[in-house]
N, C-alpha and C positions, 0 to 999 in steps of 0.2 A: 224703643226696644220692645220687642211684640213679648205679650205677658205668655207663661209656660203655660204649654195646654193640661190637660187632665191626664193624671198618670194610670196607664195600660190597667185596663182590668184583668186581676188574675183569672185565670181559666178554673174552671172548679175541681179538675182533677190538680191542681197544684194548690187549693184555697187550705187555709188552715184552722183547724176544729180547735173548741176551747174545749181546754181538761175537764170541764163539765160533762161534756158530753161524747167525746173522744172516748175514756172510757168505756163508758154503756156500749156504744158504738161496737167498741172491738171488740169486747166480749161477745156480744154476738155475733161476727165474724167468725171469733173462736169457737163456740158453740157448733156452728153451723158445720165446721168442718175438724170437728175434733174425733168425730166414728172413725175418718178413714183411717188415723193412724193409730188409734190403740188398738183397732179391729185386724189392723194387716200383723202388726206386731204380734198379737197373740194370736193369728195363723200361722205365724215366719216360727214362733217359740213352741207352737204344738208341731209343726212339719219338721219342727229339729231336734225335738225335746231335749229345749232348754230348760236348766234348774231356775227357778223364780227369781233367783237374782241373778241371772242373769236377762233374762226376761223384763224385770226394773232397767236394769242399763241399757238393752236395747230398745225401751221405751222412751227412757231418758235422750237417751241418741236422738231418736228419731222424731222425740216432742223440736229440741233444740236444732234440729237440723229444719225442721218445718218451721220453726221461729227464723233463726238464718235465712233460708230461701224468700220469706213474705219481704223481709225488710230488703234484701237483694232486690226484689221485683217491684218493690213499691219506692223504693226511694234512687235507687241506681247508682253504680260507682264504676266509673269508666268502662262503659258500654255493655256494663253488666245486669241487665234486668231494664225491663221496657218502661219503669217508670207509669207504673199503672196501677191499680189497688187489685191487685193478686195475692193468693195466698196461696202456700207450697205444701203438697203432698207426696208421702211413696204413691207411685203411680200403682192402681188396683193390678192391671196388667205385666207390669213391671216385676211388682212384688210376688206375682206369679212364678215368673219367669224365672226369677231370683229362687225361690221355693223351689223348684223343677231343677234347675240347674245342682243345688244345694244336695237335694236328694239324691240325683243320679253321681257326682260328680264331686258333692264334698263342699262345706260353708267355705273354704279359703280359696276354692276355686270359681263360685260363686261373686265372693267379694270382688277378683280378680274381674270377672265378667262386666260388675258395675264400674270398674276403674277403666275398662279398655270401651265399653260402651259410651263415656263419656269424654274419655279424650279422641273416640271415631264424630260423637256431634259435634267437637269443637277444632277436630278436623275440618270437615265436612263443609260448614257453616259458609266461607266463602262462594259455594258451589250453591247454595241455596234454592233458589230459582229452576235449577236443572233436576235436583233431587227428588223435590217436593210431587213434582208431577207421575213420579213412578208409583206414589203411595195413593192412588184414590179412593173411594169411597169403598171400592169392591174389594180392593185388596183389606184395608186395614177392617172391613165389615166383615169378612171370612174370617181373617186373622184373631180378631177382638171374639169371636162365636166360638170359635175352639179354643181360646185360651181360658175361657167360661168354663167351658164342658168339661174340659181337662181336668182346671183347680175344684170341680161340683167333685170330681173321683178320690181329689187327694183328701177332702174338707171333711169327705163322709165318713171315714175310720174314727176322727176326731169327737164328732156327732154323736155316733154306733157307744164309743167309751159309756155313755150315758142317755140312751136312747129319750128317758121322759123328759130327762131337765133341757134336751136339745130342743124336742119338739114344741116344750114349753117357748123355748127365746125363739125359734123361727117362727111360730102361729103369733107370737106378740111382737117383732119385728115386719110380719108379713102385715099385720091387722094394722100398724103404723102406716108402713108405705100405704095403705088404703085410707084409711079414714084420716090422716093429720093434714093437717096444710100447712105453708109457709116454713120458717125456721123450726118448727116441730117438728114436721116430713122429716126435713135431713137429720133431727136426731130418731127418727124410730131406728137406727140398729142399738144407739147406746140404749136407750129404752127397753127395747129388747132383750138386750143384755141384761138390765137390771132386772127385771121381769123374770127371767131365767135363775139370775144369781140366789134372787128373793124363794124362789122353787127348789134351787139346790139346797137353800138352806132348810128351809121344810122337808125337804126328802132325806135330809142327815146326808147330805154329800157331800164329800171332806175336801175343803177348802185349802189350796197349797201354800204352808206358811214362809215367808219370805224374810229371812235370817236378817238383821241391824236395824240401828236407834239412830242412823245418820241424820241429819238437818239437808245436808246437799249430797246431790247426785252428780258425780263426777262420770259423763259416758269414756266408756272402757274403749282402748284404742287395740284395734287386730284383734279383736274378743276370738275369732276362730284360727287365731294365727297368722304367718306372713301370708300375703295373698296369693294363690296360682293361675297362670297366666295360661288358658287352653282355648286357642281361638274356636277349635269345632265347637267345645261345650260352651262357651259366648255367644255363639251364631244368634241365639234367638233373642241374646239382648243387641246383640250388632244391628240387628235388624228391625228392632222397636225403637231403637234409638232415630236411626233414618226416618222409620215412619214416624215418627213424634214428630216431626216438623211439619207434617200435615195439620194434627191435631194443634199446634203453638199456631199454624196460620189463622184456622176458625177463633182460636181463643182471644188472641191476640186483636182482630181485626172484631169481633162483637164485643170484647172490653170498647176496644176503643171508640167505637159507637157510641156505650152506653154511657161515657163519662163527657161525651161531645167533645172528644178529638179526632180529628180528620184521619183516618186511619193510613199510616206507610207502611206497608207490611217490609216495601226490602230495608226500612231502615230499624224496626221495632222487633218482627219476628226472630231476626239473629241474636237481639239482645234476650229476648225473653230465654232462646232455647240455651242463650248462653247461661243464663243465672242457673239453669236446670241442668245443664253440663258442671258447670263449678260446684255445687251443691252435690251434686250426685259424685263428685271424687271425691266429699269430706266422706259422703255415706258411705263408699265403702272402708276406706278406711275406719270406720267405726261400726261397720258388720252392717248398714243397712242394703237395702235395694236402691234403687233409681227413684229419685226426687222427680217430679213433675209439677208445673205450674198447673190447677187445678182452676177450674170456672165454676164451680157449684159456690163461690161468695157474688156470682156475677148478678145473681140471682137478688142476695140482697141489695146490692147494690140500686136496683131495678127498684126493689120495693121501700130504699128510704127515702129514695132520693139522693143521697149522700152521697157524692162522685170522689173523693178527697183523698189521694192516694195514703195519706197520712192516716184514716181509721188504721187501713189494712197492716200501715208499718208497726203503729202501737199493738195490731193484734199477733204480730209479726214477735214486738218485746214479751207479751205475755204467755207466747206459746215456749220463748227461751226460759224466761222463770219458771212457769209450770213445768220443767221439763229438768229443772235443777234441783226440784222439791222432792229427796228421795220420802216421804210418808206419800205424796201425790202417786208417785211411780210403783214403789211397795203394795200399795191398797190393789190396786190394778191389775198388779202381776200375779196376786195371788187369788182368780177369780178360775173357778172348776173348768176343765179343759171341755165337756160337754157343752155347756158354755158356748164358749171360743166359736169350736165347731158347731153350734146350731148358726150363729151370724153368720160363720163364713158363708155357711149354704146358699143364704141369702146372697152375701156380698158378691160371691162368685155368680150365682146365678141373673143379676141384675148385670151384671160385664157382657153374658151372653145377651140379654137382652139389649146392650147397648149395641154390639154387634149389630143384630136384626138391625136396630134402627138406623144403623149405618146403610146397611145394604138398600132401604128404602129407598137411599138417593140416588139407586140404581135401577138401569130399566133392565132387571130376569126376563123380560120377555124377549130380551136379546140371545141368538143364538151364543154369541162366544161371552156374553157377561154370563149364560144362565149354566156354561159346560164350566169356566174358572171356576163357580161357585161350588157345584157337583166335586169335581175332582180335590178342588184343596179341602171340602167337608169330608174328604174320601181318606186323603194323608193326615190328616187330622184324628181323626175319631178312629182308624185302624189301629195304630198304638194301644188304646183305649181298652177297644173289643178283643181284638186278634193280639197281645204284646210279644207272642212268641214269633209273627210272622216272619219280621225279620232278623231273627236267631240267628240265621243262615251267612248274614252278609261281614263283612270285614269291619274289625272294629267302627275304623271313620265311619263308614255309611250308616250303623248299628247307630252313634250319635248322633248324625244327622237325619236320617229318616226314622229311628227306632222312637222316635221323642214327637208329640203331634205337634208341638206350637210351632219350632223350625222347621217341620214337615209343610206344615199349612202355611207359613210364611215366605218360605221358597215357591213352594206352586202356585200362591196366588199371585205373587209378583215378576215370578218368569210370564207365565202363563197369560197372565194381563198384559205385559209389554210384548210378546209374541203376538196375541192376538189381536193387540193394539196395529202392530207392525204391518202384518195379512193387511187390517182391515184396510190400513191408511195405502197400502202398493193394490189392493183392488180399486180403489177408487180411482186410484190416479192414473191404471190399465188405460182405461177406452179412452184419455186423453191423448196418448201416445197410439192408438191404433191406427194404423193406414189402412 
């Protein structure tokens, strides 16, 4: 009887960490990606003016909804999360959208938005392969630039509340992104912030107090009501949702590199956008925006070595705890709205910048990539400058084009597949010439 060979070596994205060091481990996961959600929060709470507890529960929400999502992505349950060491954010973009939506159209209308955004990507999802290809780098790079420029208009009122103590947290946010490196870098906006807060407190700038002696944070369910379902006023999460499946491709496919598995995108990418689907129906239900699987931990990843889908789930548990610890959430919510609004400046202006670096993957020196870019910069930014242009037009169109981010996301995505169209029937002209 031939003796048993040697049993399969685990793979390192499935290898498992001792409590020794799993810990330390996620905590800097957490660390590393803990800006984006108390920062979009206390944007969502200054563009809504919410009272400070409620501000805590929608902190709370959205801590435990990013702990949910991590363990979703990293550990996987019947075809729900790619099973990679991911960790879940409100998407910057999203949370825009959601803010835009809210302001023109009302928070329950909004929610409504994140509920129909997420069951369009878990529609969708089948069709994958077909979809993906409408969202290139030009579309979601126009797209991603104006939805910057837009939230840089709504941030700056927030800002203005308190002009010194803003400029203090954005010159010490800004001075971060320059001078920090590694796991530091990603914390310069919380730094920032402290930076700031430390300034409001020297300036006598009164601090908002945030009423209970609770131990746990219970996130508050329909905080803005039952939700309302308005496809036009959804359009521009309808539409981010689709393009998200571009984004989950790249993420998806450089995770899986970087933990040395052989990357499937048609079998991995559906799971991923799915955990980001499922997640994002708890969120609105619970007042947030659109959950996104996020790549700024891919980075650590990169720098420990550590491939071990299991860090990311434990930091995955620690963002549910922190997130149920009403003094954690309370402390937070009660930080000067000047403040808020000097990060955001930053946060939103860094989105535009992603944008730019999107479009690089593009040649403008093409006539019809360099006119899609011109025109949807065009529908985009008129809103902005000109808001009264379209006064004129019949409600529907007044929400559809009167708003830049669905303005610019409809024309760079018509406009791309048209000019894609042209381009691909001139080529193939002088084959059929006689």
């Amino acid at each position: 009887m031939a003796a048993p060979g040697p049993a399969p070596a685990t793979a390192p994205v499935d290898a498992r960490v001792p409590p020794s060091r799993l810990v330390p481990l996620a905590v800097q996961h957490v660390l590393a990606m803990i800006a984006a959600p108390v920062s979009t929060v206390f944007l969502l709470a200054g563009g809504l003016h919410l009272s400070p507890d409620r501000t805590a529960g929608l902190l709370s929400a959205t801590l435990v909804l990013c702990g949910v999502g991590s363990l979703l992505q990293s550990l996987g349950v019947l075809r729900i999360g790619a099973r990679l060491p991911f960790v879940m954010l409100p998407g910057g973009a999203a949370a825009a959208l959601f803010l835009q939506i809210a302001r023109e159209h009302g928070a329950a209308t909004a929610s409504g938005a994140v509920l129909l955004a997420a069951l369009l990507l878990l529609a969708v999802l089948p069709w994958y392969g077909r979809i993906v290809r409408f969202f290139p780098p030009l579309v979601m790079g126009t797209t991603v630039l104006v939805i910057g420029v837009n939230m840089v208009a709504v941030a700056a009122p927030m800002a203005a509340a308190g002009s010194g103590t803003a400029l203090v947290t954005l010159a010490a946010t800004a001075l971060g992104l320059l001078v920090l490196r590694g796991v530091w870098r990603q914390l310069s906006v919380l730094l920032g912030m402290a930076v700031g807060t430390a300034a409001a407190a020297l300036a006598g700038t009164p601090f908002r107090a945030v009423p209970g002696d609770a131990v746990l944070a219970l996130p508050r369910l329909l905080p803005y009501g039952v939700p309302h379902f308005d496809l036009l006023a959804a359009l521009p999460l309808l539409v981010f949702a689709l393009a998200s499946l571009a984004e989950a491709t790249g993420q998806t496919v450089l995770n899986s590199e970087t933990v040395g598995r052989p990357p499937e995108p048609a079998r991995d990418v559906p799971r991923t956008a799915r955990a980001d689907a499922v997640t994002s129906l708890v969120a609105g239900v619970f007042g947030g925006p659109t959950m996104v699987t996020s790549a700024e931990n891919i980075g650590i990843v990169r720098l420990t070595g550590v491939r071990s889908r299991f860090v990311t789930a434990a930091a995955g548990a620690l963002l549910v705890l922190g997130g149920l610890l009403a003094p954690v959430t309370r402390l937070l919510a009660a930080l000067p709205v000047p403040v808020v609004g000097g990060a955001a400046l930053v946060i939103y202006a860094v989105i535009a910048a992603m944008g730019v670096d999107m479009l690089r993957r593009t040649d403008l020196g093409d006539r019809a990539a360099s006119t899609v870019v011109a025109l949807t910069l065009l529908a985009g930014l008129l809103p902005v400058l000109a808001p009264k242009l379209y006064a004129p037009l019949p409600g529907w169109a007044h929400t559809l084009f009167g708003s830049g981010v669905p303005a610019a996301a409809l024309t760079a995505a018509v406009l791309s597949a048209l000019f894609g169209r042209l381009d691909a029937t001139g080529r193939a002209a002088p084959a059929g010439a006689g």
